[in-house]
N, C-alpha and C positions, 0 to 999 in steps of 0.2 A: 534572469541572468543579464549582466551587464556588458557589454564587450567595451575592452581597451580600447581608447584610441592611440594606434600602436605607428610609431613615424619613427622605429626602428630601421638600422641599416641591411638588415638580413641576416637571417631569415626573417621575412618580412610581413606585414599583412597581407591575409587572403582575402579575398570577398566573402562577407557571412551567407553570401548566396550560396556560393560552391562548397564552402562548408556544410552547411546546412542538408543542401545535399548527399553531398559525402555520407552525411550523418546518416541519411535516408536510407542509404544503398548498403552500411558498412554490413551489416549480417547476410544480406541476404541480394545479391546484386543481379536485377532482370531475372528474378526468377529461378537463379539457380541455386538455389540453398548454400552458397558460397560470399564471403566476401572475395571481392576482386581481388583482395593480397595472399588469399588463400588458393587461387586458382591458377593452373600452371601455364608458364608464358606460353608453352605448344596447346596451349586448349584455341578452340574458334572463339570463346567468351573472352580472351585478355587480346588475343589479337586483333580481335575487331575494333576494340578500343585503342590500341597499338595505332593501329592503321587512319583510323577517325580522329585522331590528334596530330598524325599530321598532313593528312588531308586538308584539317581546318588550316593548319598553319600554314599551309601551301596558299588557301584561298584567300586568309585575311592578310597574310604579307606579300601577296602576289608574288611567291617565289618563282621564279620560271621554270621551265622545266631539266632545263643541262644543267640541274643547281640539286644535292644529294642533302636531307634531314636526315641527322642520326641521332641516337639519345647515349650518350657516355657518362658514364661512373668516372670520380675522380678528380671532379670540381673544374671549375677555371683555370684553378692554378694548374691542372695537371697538361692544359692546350697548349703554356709554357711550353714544355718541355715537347710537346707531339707535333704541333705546330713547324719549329726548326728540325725536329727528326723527318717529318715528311717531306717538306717545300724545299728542304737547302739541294741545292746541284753547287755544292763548290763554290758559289759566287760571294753576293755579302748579302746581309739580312741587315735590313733596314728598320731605326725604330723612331718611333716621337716619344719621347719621354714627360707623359703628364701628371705623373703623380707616380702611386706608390706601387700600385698593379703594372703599369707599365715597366716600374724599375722592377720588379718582381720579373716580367717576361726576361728582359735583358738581360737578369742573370740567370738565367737558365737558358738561353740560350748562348752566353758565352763560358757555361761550364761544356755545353759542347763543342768546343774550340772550333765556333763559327767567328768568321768575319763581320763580327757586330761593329756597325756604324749605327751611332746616335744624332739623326739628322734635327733635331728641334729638342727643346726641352724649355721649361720653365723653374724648374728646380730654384734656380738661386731666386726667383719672388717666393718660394715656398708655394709653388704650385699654383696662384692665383690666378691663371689665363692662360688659355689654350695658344701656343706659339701661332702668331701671322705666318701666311706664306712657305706653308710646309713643302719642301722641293724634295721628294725623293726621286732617287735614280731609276728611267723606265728599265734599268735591266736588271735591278737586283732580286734576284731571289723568291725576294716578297717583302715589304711595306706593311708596319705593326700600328696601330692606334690602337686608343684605348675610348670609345667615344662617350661614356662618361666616368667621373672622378670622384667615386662616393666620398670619399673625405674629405677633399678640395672644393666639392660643389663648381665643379668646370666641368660644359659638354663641349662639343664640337657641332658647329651650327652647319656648319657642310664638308665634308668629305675630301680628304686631299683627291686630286687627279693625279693618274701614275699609270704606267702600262705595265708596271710590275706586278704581281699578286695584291691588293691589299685585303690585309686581313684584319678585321674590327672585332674588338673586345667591347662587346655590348652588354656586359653581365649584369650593369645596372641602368639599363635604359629597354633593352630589348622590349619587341609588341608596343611602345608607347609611341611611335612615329613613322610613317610610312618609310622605307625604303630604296632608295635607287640602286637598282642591282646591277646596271651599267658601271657604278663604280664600285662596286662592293664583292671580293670575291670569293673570300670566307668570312662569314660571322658567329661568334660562337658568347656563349651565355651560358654560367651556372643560372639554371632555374630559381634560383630561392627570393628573387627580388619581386621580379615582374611575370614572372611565369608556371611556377609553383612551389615545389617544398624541396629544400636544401640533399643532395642527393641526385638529381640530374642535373647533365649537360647538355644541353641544343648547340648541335655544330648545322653549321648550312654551307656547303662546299661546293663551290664547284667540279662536275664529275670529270674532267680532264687531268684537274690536279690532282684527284684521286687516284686515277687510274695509273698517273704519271709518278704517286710517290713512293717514296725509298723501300725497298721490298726486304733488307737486310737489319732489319730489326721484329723487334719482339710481335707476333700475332697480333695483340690487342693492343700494341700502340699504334699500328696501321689502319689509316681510315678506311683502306678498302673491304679489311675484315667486317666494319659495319656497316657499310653500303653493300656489298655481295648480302649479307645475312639481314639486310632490313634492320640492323641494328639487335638482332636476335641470335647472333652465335652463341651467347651466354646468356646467364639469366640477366635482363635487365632489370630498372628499380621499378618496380611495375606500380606498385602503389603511386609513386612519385608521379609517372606517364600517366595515370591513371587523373591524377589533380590537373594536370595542366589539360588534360582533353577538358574537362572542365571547364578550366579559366579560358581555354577558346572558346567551350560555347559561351561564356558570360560576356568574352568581347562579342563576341558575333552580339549577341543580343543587345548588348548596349550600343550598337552601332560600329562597331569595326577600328583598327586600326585611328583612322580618321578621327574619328569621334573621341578614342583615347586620348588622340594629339589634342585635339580642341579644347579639353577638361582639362588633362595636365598643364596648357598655357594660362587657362583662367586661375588654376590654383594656384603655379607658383607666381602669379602675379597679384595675387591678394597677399601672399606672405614677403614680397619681396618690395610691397609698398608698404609694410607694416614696417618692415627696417627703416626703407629710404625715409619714409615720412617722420620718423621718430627724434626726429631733433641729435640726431647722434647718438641717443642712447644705445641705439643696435648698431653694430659696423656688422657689413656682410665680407664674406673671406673671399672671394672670387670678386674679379672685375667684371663690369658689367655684359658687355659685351661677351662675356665666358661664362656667365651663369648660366647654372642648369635646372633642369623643369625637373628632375628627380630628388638630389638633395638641397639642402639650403643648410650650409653652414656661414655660422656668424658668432659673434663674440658682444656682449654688455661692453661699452665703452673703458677705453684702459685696461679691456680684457679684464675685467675686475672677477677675479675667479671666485671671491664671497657672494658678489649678487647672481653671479651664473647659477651656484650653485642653488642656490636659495629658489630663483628663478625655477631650476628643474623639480627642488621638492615641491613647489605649487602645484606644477603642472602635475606631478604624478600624485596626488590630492585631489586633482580634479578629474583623474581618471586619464592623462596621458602618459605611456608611455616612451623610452628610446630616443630621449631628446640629448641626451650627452653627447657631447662630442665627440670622435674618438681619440685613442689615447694620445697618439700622436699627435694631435695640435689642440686637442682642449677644446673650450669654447660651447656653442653650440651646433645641432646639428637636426633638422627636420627632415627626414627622408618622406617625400610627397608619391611613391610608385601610382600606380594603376589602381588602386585596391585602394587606397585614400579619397575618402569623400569630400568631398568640398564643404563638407559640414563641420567633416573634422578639421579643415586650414581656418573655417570661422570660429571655430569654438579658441584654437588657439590662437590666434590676431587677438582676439578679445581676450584673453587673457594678458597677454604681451605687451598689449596697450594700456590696460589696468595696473599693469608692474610698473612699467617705465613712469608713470603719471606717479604711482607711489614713494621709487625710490631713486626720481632723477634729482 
C-alpha cells in the first residue's frame, strides 16, 4: 500500500501511526470483543478514553484549570451561531474580519440582531494580511478572531489584548502552537484538520462564562449542558473522540506542543522559500509578515490558470493530493497541518522547482 501525500484543506491528513493503530484495535479494542464505536458511551471502556483525551489535552496545551474541554457535534460553523447565543449581555460583539470564516461568524451573529461591530478587516486586499493593531473595546461582550485563514494562508502571529472575552477560532491551526491563555478565553476547533476526523468540536471555555451564559435557549446550544455532563448528556461522536485521544498520544510522543511548533516552522519555511526563491514564477497570496505555517496558498505567475493546472495534474501523478486551491480565489493551495511530514514538503519543492525550470 501506498499512502497519498495528502496537503488537503480538510478533512485532513491523519498520522499513519494513529491510523495504523486504529486499524489494530478496530474489532476488537483492549480486550473487549468490541470495537470502540460499538460500545456504549455509559460503558467504563468509552469513558476512559473520553476522559484520557482530554486529560492529554489539558497536559500538552497547559490548559489551566478554571478553563472547561467539551466535545460538540455541529462543526465550527455551528460556535457561529452558540458562541453570540451564550456570551451576548445586550452590549456589542466585536469582530476582526480575516477571511471567509470570520465573515461566516458575523453573519450569524447579526441574524441574531446583536450589535455587531467589525473593528479590523482586510477584505478589500482579498484577504492577504492579518489587520495591524487590532483595538477592541475592553467592554464589549466578547472579541472574535479567526487565528488562521485556510484559504488566504494568513495566521495571527499574536493575539490582540482586550479585557473583553476573546474568543479564537483555531479550527485550522489548533495543537500546532503553544498557547497563552492569559489572553485566550474561549478557543474552539472543528477537529478535522489538526486534531482528528471531521465530526467533532473542541470548545475550551472558560468556567465563568459558562456558568454565566444565556439560560433561555435551547438545552444543547448551552455550554453548561456539556460541562455539567462531561460533554456526555447525549451520545457523543465517540469514534471521532476516540481518534483524537490518539493523535494526543502521537503529539505527546513526538514531543508535545513545542515540538509540533518547531516542525511546522521548518516545513513552511522550505516551501515558502520554494516560492520566494523562484524567480517570480510562484507569487504567494498572503503578505509576509501574515503568512501562515498551516496553509500556503500561491498562484504560477499572471495567475496563469493552464500551468496551475497542469502543475496540479503532475503533482497528483506523483502521488500528491489537495493542492487546488479553493474555489473562491483559485490558484494554489498546500495545507502543511501536524500530520505532514517534512518529507512530504521535500518531495513537493522538488517537484515545484522541476516545473517552474520547465515552463518558465
Amino acid at each position: 500500500m501506498k499512502r497519498a501525500i495528502n496537503f488537503g484543506a480538510g478533512p485532513s491528513a491523519i498520522a499513519t501511526e494513529v491510523l495504523l493503530e486504529a486499524q489494530k484495535e478496530l474489532l476488537d479494542f483492549r480486550g473487549s470483543g468490541l470495537s470502540i464505536m460499538e460500545a456504549s458511551h455509559r460503558s467504563k471502556l468509552y469513558e476512559d478514553i473520553h476522559n484520557e483525551a482530554i486529560t492529554l489535552m489539558r497536559e500538552l496545551y497547559k490548559i489551566p484549570e478554571n478553563y472547561e474541554v467539551m466535545f460538540i457535534q455541529g462543526g465550527a460553523s455551528l460556535q457561529f451561531a452558540m458562541i453570540p447565543m451564550n456570551l451576548s449581555k445586550g452590549g456589542v460583539a466585536q469582530y476582526a474580519d480575516t477571511g471567509t470564516w470570520s465573515s461566516k461568524a458575523i453573519k450569524e451573529a447579526k441574524i441574531q440582531k446583536l450589535n455587531v461591530e467589525v473593528v479590523a478587516s482586510s477584505k478589500e486586499s482579498i484577504y492577504n494580511h492579518i489587520p495591524s493593531d487590532i483595538k477592541f473595546s475592553d467592554d464589549a461582550d466578547f472579541a472574535h478572531i479567526t487565528s488562521n485563514n485556510t484559504i488566504y494562508g494568513t495566521q495571527f502571529k499574536e493575539f490582540p489584548s482586550t479585557k473583553a472575552p476573546l474568543v479564537v477560532d483555531a479550527s485550522s491551526d489548533i495543537f500546532s502552537y503553544p498557547i497563552d491563555w492569559s489572553k485566550v478565553d474561549v478557543l474552539f476547533a472543528g477537529a478535522q484538520k489538526n486534531a482528528g476526523p471531521s465530526g467533532v468540536t473542541i470548545v475550551i471555555m472558560r468556567k465563568d462564562l459558562i456558568e454565566s451564559g444565556a439560560t433561555d435557549i435551547p438545552t444543547m446550544l448551552q455550554y453548561r449542558t456539556y460541562s455539567e455532563n462531561n460533554s456526555l448528556y447525549n451520545t457523543p461522536p465517540t469514534f471521532g473522540i476516540y481518534i483524537i485521544w490518539l493523535i494526543m498520544k502521537w503529539i505527546k510522543e513526538k514531543g508535545g506542543i513545542e515540538a509540533m511548533e518547531e516542525l511546522n516552522i521548518k516545513k513552511a519555511a522550505l516551501l515558502y522559500d520554494a516560492i520566494d526563491n523562484s524567480n517570480g514564477f510562484y507569487v504567494g497570496h498572503a503578505q509576509k509578515d501574515s503568512r501562515s505555517l498551516m496553509n500556503v496558498s500561491f498562484n504560477i505567475k499572471d495567475k496563469n490558470a493552464e500551468l496551475e493546472a497542469k502543475l496540479i495534474k503532475e503533482t497528483e501523478a506523483a502521488g500528491m493530493i489537495g493542492l487546488k486551491g479553493h474555489r473562491s480565489v483559485g490558484g494554489l493551495r498546500a495545507s502543511i497541518y501536524n500530520a505532514m511530514s517534512i518529507e512530504g514538503i521535500e518531495a513537493l519543492v522538488q517537484l515545484m522547482e522541476k516545473f517552474a525550470k520547465e515552463n518558465s
